[in-house]
KEKE-3310 file (N, C-alpha, C; in steps of 0.2 Angstrom, whole numbers, plus 5000, padded with zeros to 4 digits):
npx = (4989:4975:4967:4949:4939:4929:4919:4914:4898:4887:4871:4871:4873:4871:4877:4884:4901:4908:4901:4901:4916:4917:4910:4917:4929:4925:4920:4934:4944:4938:4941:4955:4955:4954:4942:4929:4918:4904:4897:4880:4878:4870:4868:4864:4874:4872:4871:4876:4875:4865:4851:4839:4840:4848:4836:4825:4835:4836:4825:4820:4830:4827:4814:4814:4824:4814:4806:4812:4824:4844:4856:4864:4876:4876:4886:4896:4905:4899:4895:4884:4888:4888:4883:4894:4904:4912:4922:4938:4939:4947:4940:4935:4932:4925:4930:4922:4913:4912:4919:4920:4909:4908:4914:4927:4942:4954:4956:4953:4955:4950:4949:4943:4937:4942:4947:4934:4930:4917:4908:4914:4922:4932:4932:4944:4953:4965:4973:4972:4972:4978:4973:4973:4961:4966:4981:4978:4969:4977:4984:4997:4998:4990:4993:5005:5012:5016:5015:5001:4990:4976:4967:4953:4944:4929:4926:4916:4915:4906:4895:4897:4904:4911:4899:4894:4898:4898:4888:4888:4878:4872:4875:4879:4879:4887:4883:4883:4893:4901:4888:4882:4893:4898:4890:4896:4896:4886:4868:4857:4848:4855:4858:4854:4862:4864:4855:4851:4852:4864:4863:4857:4863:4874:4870:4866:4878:4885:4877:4879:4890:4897:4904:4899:4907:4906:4910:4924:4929:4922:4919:4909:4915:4925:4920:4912:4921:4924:4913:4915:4914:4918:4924:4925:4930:4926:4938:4944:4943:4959:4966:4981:4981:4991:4988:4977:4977:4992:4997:5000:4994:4982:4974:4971:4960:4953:4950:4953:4945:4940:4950:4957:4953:4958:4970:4963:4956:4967:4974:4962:4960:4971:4963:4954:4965:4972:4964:4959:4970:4973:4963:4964:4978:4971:4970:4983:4987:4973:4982:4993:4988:4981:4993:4999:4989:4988:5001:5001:4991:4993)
npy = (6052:6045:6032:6029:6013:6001:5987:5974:5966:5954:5953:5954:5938:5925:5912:5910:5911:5916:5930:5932:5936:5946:5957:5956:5961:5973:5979:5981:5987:5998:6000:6001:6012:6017:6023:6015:6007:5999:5991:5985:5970:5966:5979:5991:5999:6017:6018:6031:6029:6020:6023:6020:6007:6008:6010:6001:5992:5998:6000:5986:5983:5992:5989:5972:5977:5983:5973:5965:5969:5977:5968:5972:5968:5969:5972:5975:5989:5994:6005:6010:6011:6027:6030:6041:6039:6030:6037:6036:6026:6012:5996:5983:5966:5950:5934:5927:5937:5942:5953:5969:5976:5988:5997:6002:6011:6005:5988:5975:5960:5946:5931:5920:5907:5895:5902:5903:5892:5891:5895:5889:5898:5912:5930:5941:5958:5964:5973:5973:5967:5956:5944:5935:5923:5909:5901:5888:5896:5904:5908:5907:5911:5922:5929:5938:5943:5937:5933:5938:5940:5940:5935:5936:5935:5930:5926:5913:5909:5913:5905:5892:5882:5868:5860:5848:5835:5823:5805:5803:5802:5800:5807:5822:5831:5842:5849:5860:5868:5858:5851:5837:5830:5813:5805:5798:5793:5784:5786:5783:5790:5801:5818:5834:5848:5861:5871:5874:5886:5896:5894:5883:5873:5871:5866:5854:5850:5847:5836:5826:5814:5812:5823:5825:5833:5839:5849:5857:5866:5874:5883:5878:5865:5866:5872:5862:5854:5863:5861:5847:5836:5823:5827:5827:5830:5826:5820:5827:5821:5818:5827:5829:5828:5838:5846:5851:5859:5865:5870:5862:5865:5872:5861:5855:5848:5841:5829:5823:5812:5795:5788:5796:5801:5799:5808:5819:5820:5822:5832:5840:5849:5859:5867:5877:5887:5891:5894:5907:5916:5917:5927:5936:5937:5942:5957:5963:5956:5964:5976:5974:5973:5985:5994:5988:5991:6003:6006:5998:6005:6021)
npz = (4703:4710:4703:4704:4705:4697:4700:4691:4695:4699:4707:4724:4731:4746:4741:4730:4725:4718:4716:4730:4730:4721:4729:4740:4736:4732:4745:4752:4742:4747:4762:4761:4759:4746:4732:4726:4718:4714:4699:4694:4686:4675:4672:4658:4649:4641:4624:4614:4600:4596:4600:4601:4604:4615:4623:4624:4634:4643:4648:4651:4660:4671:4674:4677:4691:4698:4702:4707:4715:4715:4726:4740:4752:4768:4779:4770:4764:4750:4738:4725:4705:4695:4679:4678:4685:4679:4670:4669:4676:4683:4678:4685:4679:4682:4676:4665:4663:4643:4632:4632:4641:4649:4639:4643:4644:4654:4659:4670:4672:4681:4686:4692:4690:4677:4662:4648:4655:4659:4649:4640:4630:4629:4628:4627:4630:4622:4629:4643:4657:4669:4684:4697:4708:4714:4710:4704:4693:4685:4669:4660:4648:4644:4658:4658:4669:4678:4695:4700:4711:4717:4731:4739:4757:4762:4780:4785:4797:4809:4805:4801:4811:4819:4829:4832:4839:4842:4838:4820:4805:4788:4770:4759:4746:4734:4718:4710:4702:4694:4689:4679:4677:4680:4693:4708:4721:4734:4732:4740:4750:4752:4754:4743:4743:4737:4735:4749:4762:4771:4785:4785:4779:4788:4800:4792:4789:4803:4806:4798:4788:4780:4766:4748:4735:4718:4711:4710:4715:4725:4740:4748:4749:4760:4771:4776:4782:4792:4800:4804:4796:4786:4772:4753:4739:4721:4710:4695:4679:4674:4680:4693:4709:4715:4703:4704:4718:4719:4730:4746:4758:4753:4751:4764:4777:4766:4755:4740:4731:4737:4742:4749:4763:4774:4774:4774:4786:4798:4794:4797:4808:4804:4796:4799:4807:4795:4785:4793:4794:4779:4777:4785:4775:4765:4763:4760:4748:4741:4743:4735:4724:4720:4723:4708:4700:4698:4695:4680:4676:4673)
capx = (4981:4971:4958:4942:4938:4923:4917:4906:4895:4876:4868:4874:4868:4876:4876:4889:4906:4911:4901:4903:4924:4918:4907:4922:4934:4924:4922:4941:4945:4935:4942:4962:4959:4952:4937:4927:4910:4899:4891:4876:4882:4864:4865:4867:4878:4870:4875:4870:4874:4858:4846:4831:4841:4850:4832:4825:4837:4838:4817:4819:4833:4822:4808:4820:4826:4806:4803:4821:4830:4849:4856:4871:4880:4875:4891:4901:4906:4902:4889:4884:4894:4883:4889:4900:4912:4916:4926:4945:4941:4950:4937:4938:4927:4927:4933:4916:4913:4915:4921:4920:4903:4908:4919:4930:4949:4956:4953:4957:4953:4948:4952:4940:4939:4948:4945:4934:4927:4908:4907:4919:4926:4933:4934:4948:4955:4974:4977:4969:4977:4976:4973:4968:4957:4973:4985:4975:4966:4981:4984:5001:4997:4985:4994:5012:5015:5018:5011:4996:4987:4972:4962:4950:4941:4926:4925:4910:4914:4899:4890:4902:4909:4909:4895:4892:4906:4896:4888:4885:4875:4873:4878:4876:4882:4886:4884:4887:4898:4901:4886:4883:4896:4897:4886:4901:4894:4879:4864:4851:4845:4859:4855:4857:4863:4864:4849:4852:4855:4870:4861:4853:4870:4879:4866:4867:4885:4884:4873:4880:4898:4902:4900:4904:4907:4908:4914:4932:4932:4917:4921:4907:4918:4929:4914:4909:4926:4926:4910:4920:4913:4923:4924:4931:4930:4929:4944:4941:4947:4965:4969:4982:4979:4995:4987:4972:4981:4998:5001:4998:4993:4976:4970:4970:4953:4950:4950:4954:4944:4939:4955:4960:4953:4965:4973:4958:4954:4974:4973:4956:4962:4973:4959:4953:4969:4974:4958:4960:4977:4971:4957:4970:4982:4968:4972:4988:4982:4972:4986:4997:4982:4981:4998:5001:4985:4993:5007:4997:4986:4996)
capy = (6052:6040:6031:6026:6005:6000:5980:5974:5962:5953:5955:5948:5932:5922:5905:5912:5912:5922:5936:5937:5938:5953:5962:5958:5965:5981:5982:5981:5992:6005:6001:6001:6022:6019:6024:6009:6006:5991:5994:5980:5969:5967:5988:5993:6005:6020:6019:6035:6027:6015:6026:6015:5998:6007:6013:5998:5988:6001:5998:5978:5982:5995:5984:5971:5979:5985:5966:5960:5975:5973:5967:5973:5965:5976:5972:5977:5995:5994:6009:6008:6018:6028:6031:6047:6038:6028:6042:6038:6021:6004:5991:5973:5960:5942:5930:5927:5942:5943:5957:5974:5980:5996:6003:6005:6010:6001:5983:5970:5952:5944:5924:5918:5900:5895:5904:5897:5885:5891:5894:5885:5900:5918:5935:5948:5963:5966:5978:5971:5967:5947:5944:5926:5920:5905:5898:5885:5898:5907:5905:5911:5911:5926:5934:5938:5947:5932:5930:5943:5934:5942:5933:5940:5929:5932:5917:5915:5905:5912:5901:5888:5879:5861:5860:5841:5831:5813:5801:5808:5798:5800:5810:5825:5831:5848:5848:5869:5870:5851:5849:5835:5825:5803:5804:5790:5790:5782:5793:5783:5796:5808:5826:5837:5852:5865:5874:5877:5894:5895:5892:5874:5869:5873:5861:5849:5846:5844:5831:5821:5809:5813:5828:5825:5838:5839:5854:5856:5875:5876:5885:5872:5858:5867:5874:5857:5852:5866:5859:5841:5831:5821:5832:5823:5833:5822:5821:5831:5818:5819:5830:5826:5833:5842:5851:5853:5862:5864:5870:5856:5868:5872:5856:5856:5845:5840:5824:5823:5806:5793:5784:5802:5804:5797:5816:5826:5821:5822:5841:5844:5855:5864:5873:5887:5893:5892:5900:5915:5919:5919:5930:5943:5939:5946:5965:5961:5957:5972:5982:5972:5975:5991:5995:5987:5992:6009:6005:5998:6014:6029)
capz = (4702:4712:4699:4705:4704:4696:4701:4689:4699:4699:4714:4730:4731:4749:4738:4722:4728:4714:4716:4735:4731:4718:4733:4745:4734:4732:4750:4754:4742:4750:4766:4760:4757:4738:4729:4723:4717:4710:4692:4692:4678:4669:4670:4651:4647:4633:4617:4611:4591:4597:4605:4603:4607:4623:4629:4627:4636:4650:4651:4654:4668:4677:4677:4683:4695:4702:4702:4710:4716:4718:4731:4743:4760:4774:4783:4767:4759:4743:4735:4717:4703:4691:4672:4678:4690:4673:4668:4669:4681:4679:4677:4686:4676:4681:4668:4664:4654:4637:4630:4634:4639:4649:4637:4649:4643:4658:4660:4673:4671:4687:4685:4699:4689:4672:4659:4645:4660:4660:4641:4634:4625:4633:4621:4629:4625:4622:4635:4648:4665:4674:4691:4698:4712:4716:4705:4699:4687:4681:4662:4659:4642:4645:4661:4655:4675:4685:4700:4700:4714:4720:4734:4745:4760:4769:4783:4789:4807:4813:4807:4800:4816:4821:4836:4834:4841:4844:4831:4815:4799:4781:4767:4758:4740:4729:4710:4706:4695:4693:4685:4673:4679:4683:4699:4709:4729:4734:4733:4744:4756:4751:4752:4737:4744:4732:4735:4754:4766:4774:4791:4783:4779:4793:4803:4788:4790:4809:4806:4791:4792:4774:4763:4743:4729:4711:4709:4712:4719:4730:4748:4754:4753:4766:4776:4776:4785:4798:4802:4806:4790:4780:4765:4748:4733:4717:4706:4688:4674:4670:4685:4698:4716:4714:4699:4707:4721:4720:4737:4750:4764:4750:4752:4773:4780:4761:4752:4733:4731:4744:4743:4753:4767:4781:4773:4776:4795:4799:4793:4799:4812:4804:4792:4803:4807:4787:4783:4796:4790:4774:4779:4785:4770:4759:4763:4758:4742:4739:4745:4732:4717:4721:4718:4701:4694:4697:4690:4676:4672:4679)
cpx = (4979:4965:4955:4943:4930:4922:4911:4906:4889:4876:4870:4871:4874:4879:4878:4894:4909:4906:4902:4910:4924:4916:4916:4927:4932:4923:4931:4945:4945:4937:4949:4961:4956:4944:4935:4920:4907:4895:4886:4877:4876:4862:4868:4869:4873:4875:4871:4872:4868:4857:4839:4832:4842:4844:4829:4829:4837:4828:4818:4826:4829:4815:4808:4822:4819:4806:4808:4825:4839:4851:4864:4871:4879:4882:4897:4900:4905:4894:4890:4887:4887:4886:4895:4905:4916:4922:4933:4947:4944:4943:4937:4931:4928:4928:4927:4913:4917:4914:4923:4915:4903:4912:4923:4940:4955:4953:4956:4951:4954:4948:4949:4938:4943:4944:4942:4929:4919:4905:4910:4923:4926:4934:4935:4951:4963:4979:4975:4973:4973:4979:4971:4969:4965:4975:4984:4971:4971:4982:4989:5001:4995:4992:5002:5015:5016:5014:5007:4990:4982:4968:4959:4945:4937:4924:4919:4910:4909:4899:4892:4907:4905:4905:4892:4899:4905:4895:4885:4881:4874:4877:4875:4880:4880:4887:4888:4888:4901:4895:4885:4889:4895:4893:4894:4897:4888:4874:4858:4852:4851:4855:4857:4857:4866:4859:4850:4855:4860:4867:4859:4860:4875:4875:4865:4874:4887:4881:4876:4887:4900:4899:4904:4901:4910:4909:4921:4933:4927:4920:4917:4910:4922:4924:4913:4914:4926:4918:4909:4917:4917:4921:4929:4925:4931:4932:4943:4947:4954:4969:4971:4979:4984:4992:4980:4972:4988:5000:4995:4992:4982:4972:4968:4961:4948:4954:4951:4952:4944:4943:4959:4958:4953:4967:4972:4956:4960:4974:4967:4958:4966:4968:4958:4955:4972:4969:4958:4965:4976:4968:4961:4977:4979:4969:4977:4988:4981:4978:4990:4994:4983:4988:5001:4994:4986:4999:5005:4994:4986:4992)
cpy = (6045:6037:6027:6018:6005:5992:5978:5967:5960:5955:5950:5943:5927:5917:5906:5915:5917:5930:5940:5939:5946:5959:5961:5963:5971:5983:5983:5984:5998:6006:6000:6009:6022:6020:6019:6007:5999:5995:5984:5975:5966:5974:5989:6000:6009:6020:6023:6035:6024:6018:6023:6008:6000:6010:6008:5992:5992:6001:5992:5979:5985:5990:5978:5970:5980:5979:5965:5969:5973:5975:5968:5970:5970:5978:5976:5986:5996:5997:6008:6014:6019:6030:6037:6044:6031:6029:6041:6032:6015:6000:5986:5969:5953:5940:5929:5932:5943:5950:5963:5979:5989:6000:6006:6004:6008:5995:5979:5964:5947:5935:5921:5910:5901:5899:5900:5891:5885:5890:5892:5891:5908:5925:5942:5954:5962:5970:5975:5969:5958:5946:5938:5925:5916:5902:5894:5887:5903:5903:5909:5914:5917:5931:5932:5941:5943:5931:5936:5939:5938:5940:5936:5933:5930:5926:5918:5910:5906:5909:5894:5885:5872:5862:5852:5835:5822:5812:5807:5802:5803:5803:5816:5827:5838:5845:5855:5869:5863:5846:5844:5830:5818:5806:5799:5788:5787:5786:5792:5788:5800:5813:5830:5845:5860:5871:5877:5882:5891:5891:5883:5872:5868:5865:5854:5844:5844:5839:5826:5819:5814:5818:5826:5830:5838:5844:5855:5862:5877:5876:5881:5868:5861:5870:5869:5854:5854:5863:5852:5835:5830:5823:5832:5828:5826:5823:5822:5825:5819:5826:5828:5829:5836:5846:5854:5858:5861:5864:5866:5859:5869:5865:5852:5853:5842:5833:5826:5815:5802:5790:5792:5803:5801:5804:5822:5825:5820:5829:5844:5850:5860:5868:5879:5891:5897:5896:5907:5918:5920:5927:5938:5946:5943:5953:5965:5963:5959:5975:5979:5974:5981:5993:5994:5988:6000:6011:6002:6004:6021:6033)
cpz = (4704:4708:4703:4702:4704:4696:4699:4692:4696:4708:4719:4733:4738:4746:4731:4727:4723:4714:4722:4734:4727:4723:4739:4743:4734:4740:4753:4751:4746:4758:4766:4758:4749:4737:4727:4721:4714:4703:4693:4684:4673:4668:4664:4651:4640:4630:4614:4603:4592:4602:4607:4606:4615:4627:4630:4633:4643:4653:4654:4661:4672:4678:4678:4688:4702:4704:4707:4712:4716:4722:4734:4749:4764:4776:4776:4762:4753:4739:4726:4714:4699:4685:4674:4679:4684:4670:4671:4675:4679:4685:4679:4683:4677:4677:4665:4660:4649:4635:4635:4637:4642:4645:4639:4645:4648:4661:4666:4673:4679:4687:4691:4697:4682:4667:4653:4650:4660:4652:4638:4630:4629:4625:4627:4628:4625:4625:4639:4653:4668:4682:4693:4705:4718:4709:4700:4692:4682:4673:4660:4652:4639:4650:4660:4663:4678:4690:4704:4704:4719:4724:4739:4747:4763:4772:4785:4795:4810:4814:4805:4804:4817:4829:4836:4834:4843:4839:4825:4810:4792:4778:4765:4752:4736:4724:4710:4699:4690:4689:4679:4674:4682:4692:4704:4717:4728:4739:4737:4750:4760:4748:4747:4742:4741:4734:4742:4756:4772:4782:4791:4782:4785:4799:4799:4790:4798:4810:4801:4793:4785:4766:4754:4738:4723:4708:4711:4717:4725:4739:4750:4756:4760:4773:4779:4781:4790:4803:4806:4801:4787:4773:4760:4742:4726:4712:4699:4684:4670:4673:4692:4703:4717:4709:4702:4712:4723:4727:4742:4756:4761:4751:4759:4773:4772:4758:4743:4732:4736:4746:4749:4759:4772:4781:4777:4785:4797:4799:4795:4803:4811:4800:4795:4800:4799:4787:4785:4793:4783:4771:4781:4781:4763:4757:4760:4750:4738:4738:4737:4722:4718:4719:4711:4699:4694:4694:4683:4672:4676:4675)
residu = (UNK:UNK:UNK:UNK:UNK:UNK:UNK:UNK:UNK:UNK:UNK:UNK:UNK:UNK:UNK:UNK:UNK:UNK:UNK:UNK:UNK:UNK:UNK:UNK:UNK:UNK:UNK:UNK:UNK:UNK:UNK:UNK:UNK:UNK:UNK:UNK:UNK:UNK:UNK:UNK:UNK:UNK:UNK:UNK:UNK:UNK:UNK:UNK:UNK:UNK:UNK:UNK:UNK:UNK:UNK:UNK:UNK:UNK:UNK:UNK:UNK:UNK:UNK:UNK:UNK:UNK:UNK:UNK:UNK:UNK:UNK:UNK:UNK:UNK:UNK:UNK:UNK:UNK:UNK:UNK:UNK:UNK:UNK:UNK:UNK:UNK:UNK:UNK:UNK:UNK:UNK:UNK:UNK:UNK:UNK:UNK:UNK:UNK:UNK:UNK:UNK:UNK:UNK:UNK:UNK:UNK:UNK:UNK:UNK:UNK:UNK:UNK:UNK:UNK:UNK:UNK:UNK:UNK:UNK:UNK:UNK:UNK:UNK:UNK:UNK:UNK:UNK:UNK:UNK:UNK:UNK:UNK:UNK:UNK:UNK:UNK:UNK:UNK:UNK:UNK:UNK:UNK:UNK:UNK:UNK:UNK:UNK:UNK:UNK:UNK:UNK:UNK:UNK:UNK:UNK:UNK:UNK:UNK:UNK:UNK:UNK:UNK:UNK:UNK:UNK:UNK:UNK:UNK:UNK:UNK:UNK:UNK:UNK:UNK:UNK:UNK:UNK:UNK:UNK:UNK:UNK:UNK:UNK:UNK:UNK:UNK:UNK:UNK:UNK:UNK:UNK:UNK:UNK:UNK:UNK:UNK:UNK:UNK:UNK:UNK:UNK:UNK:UNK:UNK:UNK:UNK:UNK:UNK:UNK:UNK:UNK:UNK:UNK:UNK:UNK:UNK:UNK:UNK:UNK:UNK:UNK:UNK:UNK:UNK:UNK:UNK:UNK:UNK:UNK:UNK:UNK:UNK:UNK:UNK:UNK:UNK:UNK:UNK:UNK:UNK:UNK:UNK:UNK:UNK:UNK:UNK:UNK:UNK:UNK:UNK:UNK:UNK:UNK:UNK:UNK:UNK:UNK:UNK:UNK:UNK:UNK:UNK:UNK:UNK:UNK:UNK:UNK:UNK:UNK:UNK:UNK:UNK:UNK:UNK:UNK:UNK:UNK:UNK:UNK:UNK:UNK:UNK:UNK:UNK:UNK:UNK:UNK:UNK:UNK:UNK:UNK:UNK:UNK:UNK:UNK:UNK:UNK:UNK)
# end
């Protein structure tokens, strides 16, 4: 028996890395031969024990939803589930949710940063299944399988290519996820780049010498590189750059602190090709997920 894959998602937003990895995954399932859907992840599940709370809550989505509709990737596979296709499906939940909310008696735990990292505190279930983003968010603690290593890539080269090869000037700086963090560069008439469209960025980073980010995991830093900016990441308190990324090749056109980047313009030109390769080790992947979550929930 072939089970249906449910990816609970928010709406596809280009500027959330983790939700596009959730829509990627569900189109690439669906294009490895599997069934796969998206459940909206502010859609409530009924609870017919709470008939008044679950109509409430399903009033404040649908009008919501009128207001904001949600949002899918043209170019990707990936149609919405409806309560039926629940029925007998395994579950992938980013780490980011807590609990349980579809009821779903196959679970998999999706590890796309650490767990615990946004809220300080995670609540799983005891069957549950673990799959992780890269290495660095595994938690052996939690995935007792080993090396359950799900990555999907969508590159965007389109629009994400170096097109200025002369003088470049200033800077430009991600928070994200990094929020709240020592500020350390210097921020006169540094660009806060957080808010921008792929297209503003892409043109920002052809324009600027030096891109700095406070979040440790953000694809912009690497965007920022194929773009030919010096793209230094700043170094999280009490982590080396071996734990940060263990494998050397992950840290390609990338700085760890500004003592680094002799490193990152040395490796600049290998990114791409690491990235493409990636990009086509993604299916892989799937194909490798897909077989152990069958094996999992035969």
């Amino acid at each position: 028996m072939s089970r249906r894959f449910i990816v609970f998602a928010d709406s596809f937003d280009e500027n959330n890395g983790g939700v596009i990895a959730l829509h990627r995954l569900c189109d690439l399932l669906n294009k490895a031969g599997r069934e796969a859907r998206l459940w909206p992840s502010r859609l409530p599940l009924w609870h017919g024990e709470r008939p008044w709370a679950s109509a409430w809550a399903a009033w404040r989505w649908y009008r919501r939803a009128w207001r904001r509709p949600y949002r899918t990737q043209a170019r990707f596979d990936t149609p919405l589930a409806t309560p039926a296709d629940l029925d007998g499906a395994i579950v992938v939940y980013p780490e980011i949710v807590h609990g349980n909310p579809l009821r779903a008696e196959r679970v998999v735990r999706w590890l796309l940063h650490k767990p615990g990292f946004h809220k300080g505190r995670y609540e799983y279930g005891p069957g549950d299944r673990y799959f992780f983003f890269q290495k660095a968010f595994d938690d052996p603690a939690l995935n007792p399988d080993g090396d359950n290593l799900l990555k999907v890539v969508w590159l965007r080269d389109d629009v994400y290519r170096q097109t200025n090869f002369g003088e470049r000037h200033g800077s430009c700086y991600f928070l994200r996820k990094g929020k709240g963090r020592p500020l350390v560069h210097e921020l006169e008439g540094s660009v806060l780049a957080d808010r921008l469209s792929h297209a503003e960025l892409a043109t920002l980073f052809n324009r600027t010498q030096l891109c700095v980010s406070y979040d440790s995991y953000t694809m912009y830093s690497l965007f920022a590189a194929l773009c030919g900016c010096d793209s230094v990441v700043v170094p999280e308190p009490g982590v080396s750059k071996e734990q940060w990324y263990p494998d050397e090749a992950d840290r390609y056109g990338l700085a760890y602190g500004f003592d680094d980047l002799e490193w990152a313009r040395r490796t600049r030109h290998l990114l791409l090709p690491r990235l493409k390769a990636q990009e086509t080790q993604a299916n892989d992947t799937v194909g490798a997920f897909i077989s152990r979550c069958d094996a999992y929930f035969p």
